[in-house]
C-alpha positions as CSV (number, residue, x, y, z in Angstrom):
1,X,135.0,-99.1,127.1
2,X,135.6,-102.4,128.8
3,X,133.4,-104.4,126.5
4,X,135.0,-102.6,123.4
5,X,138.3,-103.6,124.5
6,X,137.1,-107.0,125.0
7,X,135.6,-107.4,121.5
8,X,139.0,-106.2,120.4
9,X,141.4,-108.9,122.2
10,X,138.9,-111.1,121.3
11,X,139.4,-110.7,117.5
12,X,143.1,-110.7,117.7
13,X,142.8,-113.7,119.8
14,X,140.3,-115.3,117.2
15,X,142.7,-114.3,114.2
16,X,145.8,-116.1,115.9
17,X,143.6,-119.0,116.3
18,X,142.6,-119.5,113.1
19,X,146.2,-119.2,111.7
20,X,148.1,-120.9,113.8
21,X,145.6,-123.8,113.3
22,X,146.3,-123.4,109.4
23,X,149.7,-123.6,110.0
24,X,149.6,-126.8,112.5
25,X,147.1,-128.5,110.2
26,X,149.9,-128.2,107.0
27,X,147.0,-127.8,104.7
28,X,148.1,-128.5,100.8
29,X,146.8,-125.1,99.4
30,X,148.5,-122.1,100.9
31,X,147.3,-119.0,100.9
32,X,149.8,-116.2,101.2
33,X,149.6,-112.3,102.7
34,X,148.1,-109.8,100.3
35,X,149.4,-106.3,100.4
36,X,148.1,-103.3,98.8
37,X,146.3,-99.8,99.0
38,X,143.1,-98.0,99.1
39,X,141.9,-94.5,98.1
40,X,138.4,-93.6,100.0
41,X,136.7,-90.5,99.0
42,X,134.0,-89.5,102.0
43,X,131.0,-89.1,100.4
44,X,128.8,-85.9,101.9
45,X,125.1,-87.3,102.7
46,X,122.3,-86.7,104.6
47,X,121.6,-90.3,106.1
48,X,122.9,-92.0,108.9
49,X,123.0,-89.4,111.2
50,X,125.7,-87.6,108.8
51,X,123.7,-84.8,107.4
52,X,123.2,-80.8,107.9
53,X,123.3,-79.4,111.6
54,X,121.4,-76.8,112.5
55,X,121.5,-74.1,115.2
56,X,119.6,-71.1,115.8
57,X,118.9,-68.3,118.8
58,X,117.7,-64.9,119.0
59,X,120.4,-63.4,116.8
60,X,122.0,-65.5,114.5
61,X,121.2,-68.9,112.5
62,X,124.4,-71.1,112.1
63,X,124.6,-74.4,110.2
64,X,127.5,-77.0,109.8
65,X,127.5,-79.5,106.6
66,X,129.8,-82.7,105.8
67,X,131.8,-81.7,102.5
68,X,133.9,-84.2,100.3
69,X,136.6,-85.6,102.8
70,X,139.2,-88.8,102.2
71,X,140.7,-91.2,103.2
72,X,144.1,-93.3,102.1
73,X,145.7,-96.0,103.4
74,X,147.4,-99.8,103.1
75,X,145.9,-102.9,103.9
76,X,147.3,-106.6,104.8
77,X,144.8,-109.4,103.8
78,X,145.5,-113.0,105.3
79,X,143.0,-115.9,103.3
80,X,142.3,-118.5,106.0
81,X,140.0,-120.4,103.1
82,X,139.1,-120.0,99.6
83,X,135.5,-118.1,101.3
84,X,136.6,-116.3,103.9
85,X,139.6,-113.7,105.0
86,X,140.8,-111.5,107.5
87,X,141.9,-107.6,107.2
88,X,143.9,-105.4,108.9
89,X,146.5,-101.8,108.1
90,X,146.5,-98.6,108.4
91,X,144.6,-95.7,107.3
92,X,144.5,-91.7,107.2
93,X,141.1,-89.9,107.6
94,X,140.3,-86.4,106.9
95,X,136.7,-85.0,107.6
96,X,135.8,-82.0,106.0
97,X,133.2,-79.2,107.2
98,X,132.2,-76.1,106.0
99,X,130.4,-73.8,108.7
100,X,127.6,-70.9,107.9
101,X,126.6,-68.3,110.0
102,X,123.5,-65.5,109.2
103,X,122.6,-62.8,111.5
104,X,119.0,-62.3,112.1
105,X,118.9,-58.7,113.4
106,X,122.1,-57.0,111.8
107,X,122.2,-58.3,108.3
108,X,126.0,-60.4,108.3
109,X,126.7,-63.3,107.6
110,X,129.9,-65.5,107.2
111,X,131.3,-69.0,106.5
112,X,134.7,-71.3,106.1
113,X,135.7,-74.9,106.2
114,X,137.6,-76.8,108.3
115,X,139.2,-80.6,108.5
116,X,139.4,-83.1,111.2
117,X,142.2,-86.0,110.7
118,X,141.9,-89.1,112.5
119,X,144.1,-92.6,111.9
120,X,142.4,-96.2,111.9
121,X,143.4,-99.5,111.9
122,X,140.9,-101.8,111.1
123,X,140.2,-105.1,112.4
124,X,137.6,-106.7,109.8
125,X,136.4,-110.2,108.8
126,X,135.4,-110.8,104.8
127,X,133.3,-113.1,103.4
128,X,133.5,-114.1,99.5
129,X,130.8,-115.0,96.9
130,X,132.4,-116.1,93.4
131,X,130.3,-114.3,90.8
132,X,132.3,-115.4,87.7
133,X,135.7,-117.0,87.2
134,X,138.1,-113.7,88.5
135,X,134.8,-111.7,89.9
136,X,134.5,-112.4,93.3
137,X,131.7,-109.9,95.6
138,X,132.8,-109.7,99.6
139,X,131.3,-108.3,102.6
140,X,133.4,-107.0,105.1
141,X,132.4,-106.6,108.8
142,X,134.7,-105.6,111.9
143,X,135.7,-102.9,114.5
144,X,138.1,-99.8,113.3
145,X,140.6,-98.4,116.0
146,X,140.6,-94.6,115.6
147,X,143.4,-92.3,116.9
148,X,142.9,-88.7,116.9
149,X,146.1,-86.8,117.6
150,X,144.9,-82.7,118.3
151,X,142.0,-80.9,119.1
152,X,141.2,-77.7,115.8
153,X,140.1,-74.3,116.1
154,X,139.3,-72.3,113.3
155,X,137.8,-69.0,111.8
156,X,135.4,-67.7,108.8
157,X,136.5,-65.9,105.6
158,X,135.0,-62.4,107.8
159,X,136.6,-63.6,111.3
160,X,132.8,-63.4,112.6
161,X,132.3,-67.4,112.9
162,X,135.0,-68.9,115.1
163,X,134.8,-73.2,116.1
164,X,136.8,-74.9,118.6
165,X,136.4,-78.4,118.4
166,X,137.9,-80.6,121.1
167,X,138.7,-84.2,120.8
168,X,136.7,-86.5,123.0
169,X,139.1,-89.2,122.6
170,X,142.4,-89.7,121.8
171,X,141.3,-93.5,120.8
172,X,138.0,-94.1,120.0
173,X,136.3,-97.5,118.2
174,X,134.0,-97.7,114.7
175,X,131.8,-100.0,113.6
176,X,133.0,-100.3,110.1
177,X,130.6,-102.4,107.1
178,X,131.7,-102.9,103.3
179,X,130.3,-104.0,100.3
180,X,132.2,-104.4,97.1
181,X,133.5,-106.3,93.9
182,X,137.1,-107.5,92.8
183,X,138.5,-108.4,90.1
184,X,141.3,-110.6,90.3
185,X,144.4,-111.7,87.7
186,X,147.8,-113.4,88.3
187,X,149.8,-110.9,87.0
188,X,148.7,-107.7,87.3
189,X,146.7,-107.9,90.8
190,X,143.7,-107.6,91.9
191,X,141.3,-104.5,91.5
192,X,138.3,-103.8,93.9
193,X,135.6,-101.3,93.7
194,X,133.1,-101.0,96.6
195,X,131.4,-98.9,99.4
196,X,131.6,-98.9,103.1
197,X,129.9,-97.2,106.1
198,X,131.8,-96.0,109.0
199,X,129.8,-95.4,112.7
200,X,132.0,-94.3,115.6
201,X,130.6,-96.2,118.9
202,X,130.8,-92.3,120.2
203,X,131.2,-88.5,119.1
204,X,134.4,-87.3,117.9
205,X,134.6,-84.1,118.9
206,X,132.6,-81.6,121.3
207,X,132.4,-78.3,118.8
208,X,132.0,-74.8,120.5
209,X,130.6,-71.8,117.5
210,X,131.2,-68.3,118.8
211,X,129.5,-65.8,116.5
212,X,130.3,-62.0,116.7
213,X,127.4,-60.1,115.8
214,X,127.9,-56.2,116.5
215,X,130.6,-54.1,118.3
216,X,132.4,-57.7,119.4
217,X,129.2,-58.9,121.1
218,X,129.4,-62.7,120.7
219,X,126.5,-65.7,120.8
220,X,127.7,-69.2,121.6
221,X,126.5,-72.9,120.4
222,X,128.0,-76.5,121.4
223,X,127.6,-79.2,119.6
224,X,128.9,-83.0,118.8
225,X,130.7,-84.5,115.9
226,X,129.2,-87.6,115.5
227,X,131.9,-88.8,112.6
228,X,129.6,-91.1,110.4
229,X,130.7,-91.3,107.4
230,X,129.9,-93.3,103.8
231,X,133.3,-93.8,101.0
232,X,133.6,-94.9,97.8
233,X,136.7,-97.5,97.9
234,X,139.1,-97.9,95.4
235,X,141.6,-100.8,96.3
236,X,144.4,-102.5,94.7
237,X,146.1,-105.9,96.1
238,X,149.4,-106.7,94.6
239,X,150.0,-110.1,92.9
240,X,150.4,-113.0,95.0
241,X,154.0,-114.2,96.0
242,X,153.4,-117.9,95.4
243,X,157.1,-118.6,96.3
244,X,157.1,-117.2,99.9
């Protein structure tokens, strides 16, 4: 935890740097703060550790799946040079589940979803590559803060399947990765269109299943919430302020 809060100061203190050397140096071409927003949806998939669980013992088989989740948020983008940029805001996360249970001896079986919300602020660096005169392609690397404020419990459509999952964190840290495409105007703003891979440097959550089977007898299953993640991102940056 030391070394992550390290890598942290370290970017902030890298960032300051940078800008405060732009600002001493009085370069002629000024490159203002971008603001704008992002819409995420969390892609279910079976890579990257983010695929189906699977749990079984003498009387029931359970399984947990990633369902469509999202995420939505606003970003602040400084340019430090034509080629390269700095990232930071704010973002809400919602994980979605959906949990099965199937009894092996006595025939039931039951199911229901669940979310998980979470907050991040990312700290990212970006790198562009000018593809055509107002198509620009950028790769975005950093660490994501994540804040999650409560631990969830929850119950199936037949009350049979029950989940308690407990935060492991109240702040945890992401390795965050992007790839994507903008297109840029003067007047209207600029529109991006991308992916990006979220990895939390630990689980999430520590998830307890309690399955009642017959007459209230109960089996139990713990599991982790590893939080991996892929989105489809859908930004817009509002037109530059060249007066300010």
């Amino acid at each position: 935890m030391r070394t992550l809060k390290n890598i942290v100061l370290l970017l902030f203190l890298l960032s300051a740097v940078v800008v405060l050397g732009q600002k001493k140096k009085k370069k002629k071409k000024n490159f203002p703060a971008e603001f704008g927003f992002q819409i995420k949806p969390i892609i279910p998939v079976n890579y990257f550790g983010a695929g189906e669980q699977t749990f079984s013992d003498s009387v029931v088989d359970l399984s947990l799946n990633s369902t469509l989740g999202m995420s939505f948020g606003v970003l602040i983008r400084q340019k430090i040079t034509s080629k390269i940029a700095v990232e930071t805001g704010i973002s809400q996360i919602k994980r979605n589940y959906i949990m099965r249970g199937k009894g092996t001896k006595y025939g039931t079986s039951d199911e229901g979803k669940f979310g998980y919300v979470s907050y991040q602020i990312p700290l990212q660096g970006l790198f562009y590559i000018q593809l055509a005169e107002r198509i620009f392609m950028n790769t975005t690397a950093g660490v994501g803060v994540d804040m999650y404020p409560s631990s969830i419990t929850s119950k199936g459509d037949k009350y049979l399947i029950h989940q308690l999952t407990l935060r492991q964190h109240w702040i945890n840290f992401s390795m965050l990765a992007n790839l994507g495409v903008e297109y840029r105007t003067e007047k209207k703003g600029t529109f991006y269109f991308g992916f990006s891979f979220n990895k939390p440097f630990s689980p999430i959550g520590e998830t307890t299943f309690k399955y009642y089977y017959k007459d209230n007898q109960v089996t139990k299953t713990t599991t982790f919430l590893n939080g991996n993640y892929l989105t489809i991102d859908l930004r817009f940056f509002f037109p530059e302020n060249k007066d300010k």
